[in-house]
C-alpha positions in Angstrom: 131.8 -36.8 -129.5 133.1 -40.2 -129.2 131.5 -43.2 -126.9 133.7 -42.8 -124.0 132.3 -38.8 -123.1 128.8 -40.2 -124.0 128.7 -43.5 -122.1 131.6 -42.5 -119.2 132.0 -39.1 -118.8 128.2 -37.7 -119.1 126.7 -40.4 -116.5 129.5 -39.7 -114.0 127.6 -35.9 -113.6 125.2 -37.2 -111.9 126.9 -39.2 -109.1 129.1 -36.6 -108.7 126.4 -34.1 -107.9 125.1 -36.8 -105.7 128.0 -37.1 -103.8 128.7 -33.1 -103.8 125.1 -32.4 -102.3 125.0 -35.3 -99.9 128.1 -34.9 -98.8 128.1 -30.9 -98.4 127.8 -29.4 -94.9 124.8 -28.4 -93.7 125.4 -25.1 -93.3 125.5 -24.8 -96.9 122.0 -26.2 -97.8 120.8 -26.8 -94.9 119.6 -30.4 -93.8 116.2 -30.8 -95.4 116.8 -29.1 -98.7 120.3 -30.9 -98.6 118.4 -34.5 -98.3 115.7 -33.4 -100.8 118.1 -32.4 -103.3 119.9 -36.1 -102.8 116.4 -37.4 -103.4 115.4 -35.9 -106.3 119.1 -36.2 -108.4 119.6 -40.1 -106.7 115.8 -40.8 -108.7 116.6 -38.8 -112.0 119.4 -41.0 -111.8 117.4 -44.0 -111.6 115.1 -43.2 -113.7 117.6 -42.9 -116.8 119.8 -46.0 -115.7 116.6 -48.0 -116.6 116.2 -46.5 -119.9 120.2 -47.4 -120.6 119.5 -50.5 -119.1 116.4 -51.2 -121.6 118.4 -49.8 -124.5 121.3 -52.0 -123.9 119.2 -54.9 -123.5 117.6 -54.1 -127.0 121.0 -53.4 -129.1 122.1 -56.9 -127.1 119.0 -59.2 -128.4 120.4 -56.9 -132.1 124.2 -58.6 -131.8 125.1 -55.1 -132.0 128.5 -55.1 -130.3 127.8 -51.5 -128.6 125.9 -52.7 -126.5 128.3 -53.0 -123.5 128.8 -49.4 -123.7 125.1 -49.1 -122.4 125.4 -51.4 -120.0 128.3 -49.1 -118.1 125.9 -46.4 -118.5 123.6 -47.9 -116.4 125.8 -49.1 -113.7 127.3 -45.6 -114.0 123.9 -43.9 -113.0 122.9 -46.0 -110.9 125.7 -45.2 -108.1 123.2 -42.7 -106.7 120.8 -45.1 -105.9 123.3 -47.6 -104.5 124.2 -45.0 -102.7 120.9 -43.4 -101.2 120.6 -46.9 -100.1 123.2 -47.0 -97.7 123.0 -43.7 -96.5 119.5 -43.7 -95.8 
């Protein structure tokens, strides 16, 4: 598995099942299961764009020259946040 699936393609599930849940109609989910399930994916989310942030911090203060791959991790996940924000 090469860095671009690991860094780019894994963290982009997670917005995208942000996005397909708080974007689905409510007939589907129905409006408080539909806003729960936002919730709960949006702090997961969160949750493990501060880990990557943390671990790209660490392999920076380590010159190792990976580290910007962590970084875009974390802005990656954290789309879900961003975008709880706004829509709350």
């Amino acid at each position: 598995m090469n860095r671009f699936t690991r860094h780019i393609v894994f963290p982009l599930i997670l917005p995208l099942m942000f996005f397909a849940a708080a974007f689905s109609p409510v007939e589907v989910l129905g409006c408080r299961n539909r806003g729960l399930l936002a919730l709960a994916i949006s702090f997961i989310s969160g949750l493990l764009a501060l880990g990557t942030a943390f671990k790209g911090i660490k392999e920076r203060t380590q010159n190792n020259s990976g580290s910007y791959w962590w970084v875009l991790s974390a802005l990656i996940l954290a789309i879900p946040v961003v975008g709880m924000i706004l829509l709350a």
